[in-house]
SEZABA-12625 format. One record per residue: residue in one letter; x, y, z of N, C-alpha, C in turn. Coordinates in steps of 0.02 Angstrom, whole numbers, plus 50000, padded with zeros to 5 digits. Atoms other than C-alpha are relative to their C-alpha. Example, Ala and Ser with C-alpha at 12.3 -4.5 7.8 and 13.67 -1.06 7.14 Angstrom:
('a' (50045 49941 50000) (50615 49775 50390) (50045 50060 50000))
('s' (49958 49941 49997) (50684 49947 50357) (49961 50055 50037))
This chain:
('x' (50056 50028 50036) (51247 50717 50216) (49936 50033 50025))
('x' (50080 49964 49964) (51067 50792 50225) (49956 49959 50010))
('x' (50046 50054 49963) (50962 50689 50330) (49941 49998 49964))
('x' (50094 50022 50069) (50791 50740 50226) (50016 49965 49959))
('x' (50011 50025 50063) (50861 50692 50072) (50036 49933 50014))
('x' (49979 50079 50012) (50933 50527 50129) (49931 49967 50046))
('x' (50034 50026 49983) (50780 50485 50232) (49921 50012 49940))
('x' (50022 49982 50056) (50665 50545 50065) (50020 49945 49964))
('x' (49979 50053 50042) (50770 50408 49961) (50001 49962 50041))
('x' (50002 50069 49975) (50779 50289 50090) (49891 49988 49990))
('x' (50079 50008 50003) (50557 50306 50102) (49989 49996 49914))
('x' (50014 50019 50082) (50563 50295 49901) (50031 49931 49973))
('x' (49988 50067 50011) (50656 50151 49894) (49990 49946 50043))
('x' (50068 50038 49966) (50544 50059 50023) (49942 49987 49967))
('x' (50096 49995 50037) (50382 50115 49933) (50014 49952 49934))
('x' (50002 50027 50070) (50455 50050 49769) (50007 49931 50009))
('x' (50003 50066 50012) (50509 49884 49840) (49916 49964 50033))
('x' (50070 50041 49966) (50341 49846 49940) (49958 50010 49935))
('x' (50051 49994 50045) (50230 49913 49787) (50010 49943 49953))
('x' (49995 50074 50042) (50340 49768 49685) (49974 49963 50035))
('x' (50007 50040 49975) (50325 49668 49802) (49903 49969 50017))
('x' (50087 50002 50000) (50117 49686 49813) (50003 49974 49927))
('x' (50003 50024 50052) (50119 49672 49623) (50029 49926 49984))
('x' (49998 50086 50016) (50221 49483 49616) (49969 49986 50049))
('x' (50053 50033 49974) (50094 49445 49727) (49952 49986 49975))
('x' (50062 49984 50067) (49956 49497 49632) (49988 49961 49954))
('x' (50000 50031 50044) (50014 49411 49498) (50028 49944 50031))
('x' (49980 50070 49957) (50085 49248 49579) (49915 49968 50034))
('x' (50043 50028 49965) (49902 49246 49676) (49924 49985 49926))
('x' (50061 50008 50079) (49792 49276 49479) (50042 49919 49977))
('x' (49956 50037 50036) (49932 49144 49425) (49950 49907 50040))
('x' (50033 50069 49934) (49878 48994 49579) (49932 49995 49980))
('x' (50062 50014 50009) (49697 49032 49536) (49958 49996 49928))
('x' (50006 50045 50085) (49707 49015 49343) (49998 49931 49995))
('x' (49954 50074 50017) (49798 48839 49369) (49931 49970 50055))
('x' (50057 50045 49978) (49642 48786 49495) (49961 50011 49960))
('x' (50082 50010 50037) (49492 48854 49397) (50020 49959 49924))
('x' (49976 50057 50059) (49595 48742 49244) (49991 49910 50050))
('x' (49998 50074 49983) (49597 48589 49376) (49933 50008 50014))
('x' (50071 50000 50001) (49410 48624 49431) (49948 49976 49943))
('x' (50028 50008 50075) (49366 48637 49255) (49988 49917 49963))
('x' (50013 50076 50027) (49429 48470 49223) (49966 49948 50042))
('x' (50024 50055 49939) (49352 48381 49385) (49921 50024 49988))
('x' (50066 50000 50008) (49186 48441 49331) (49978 49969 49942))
('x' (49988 50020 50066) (49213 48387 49153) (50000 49924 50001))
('x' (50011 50089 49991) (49270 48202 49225) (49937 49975 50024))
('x' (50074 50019 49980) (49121 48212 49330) (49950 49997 49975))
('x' (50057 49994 50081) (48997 48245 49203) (49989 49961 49957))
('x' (49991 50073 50074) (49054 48120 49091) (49977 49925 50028))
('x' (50038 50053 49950) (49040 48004 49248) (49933 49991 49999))
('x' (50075 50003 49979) (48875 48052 49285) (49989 49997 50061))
('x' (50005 49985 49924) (48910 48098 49469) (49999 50050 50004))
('x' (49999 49942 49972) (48883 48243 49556) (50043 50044 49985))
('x' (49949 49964 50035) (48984 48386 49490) (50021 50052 50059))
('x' (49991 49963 49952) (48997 48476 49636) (50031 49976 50063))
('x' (49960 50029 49966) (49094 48350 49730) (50061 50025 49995))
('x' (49925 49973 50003) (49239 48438 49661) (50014 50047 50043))
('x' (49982 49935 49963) (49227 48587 49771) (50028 49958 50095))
('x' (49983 50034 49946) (49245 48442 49905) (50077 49954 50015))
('x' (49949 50030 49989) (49401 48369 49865) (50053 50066 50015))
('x' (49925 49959 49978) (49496 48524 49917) (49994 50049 50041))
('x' (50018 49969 49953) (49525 48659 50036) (49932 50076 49983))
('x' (50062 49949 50031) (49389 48807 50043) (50037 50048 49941))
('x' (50000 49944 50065) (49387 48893 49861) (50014 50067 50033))
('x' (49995 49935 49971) (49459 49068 49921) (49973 50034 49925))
('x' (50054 49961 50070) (49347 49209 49808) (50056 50027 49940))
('x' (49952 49997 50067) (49420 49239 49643) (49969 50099 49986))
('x' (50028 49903 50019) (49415 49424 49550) (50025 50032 50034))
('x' (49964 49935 49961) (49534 49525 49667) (50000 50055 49933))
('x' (49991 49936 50035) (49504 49687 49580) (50065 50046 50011))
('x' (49936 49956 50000) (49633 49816 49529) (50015 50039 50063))
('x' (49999 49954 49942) (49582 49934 49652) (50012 49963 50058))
('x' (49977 50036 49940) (49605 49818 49797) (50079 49998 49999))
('x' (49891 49997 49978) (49807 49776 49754) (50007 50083 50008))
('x' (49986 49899 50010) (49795 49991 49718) (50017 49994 50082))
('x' (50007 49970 49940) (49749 49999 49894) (50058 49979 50050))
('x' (49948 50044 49955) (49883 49854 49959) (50059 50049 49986))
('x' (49934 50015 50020) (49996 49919 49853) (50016 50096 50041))
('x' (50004 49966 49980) (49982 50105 49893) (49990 50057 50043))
('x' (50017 49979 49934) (49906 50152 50060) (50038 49986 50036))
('x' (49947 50018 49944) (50050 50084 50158) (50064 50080 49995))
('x' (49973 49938 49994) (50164 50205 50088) (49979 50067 49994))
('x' (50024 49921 49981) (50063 50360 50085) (50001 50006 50061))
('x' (50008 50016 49909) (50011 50316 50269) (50065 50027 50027))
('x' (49948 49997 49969) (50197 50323 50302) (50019 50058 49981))
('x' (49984 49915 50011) (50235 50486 50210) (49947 50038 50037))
('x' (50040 49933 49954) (50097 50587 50299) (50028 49977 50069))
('x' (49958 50002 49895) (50175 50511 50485) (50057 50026 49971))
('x' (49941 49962 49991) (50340 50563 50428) (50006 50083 49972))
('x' (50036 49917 50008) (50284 50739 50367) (49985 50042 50069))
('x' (50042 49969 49927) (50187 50751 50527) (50057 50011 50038))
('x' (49932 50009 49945) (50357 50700 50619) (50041 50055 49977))
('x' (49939 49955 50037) (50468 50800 50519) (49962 50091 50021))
('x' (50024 49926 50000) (50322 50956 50554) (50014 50001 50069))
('x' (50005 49996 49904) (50317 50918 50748) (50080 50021 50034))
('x' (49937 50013 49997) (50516 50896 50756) (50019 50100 49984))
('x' (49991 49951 50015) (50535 51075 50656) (49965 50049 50075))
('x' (50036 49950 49958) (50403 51154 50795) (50033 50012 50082))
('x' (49988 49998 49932) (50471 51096 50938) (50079 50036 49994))
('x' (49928 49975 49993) (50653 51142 50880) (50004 50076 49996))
('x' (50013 49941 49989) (50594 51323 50854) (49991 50015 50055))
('x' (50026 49979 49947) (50514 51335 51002) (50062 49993 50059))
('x' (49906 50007 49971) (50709 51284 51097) (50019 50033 49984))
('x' (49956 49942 50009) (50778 51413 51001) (49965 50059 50028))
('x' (50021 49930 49957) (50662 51555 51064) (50008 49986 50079))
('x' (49999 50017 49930) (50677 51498 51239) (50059 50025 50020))
């Protein structure tokens, strides 16, 4: 078996499951913050109608984490891990080649 090309498909089928795996996040974390700014919506709506403070709602729950994760942010989750890891194993695979030359001239 040739070690590049099974460590080549083993690093491609890593990248592909972490990049899914960033994406049902992605979408699982737009999904959680649809279904609050729908319960927000309505606790401002009851409040209003009350005639209490409408901003008590942000008090009945834990801190609002910021909404709007942009594309480019999952890009970066999803794709800087495995580039990162192909240029170290490049580097390894160049260092590995240099030093094994350098044993054979010796």
């Amino acid at each position: 078996m040739n070690l590049r090309r099974g460590v080549r498909r083993l690093w491609l089928v890593l990248s592909l499951c972490w990049i899914v795996g960033v994406g049902v996040f992605a979408w699982g974390y737009e999904q959680t913050m649809a279904s609050r700014d729908q319960a927000l919506r309505a606790c401002f709506e009851a409040r209003k109608a009350e005639g209490t403070d409408m901003f008590s709602c942000f008090l009945d729950e834990t801190p609002y984490p910021a909404l709007g994760k942009t594309v480019g942010e999952y890009a970066a989750y999803a794709f800087l891990p495995p580039l990162v890891t192909l240029v170290l194993g490049l580097i390894g695979a160049w260092l590995a080649a240099r030093v094994r030359a350098q044993r054979s001239r010796a």
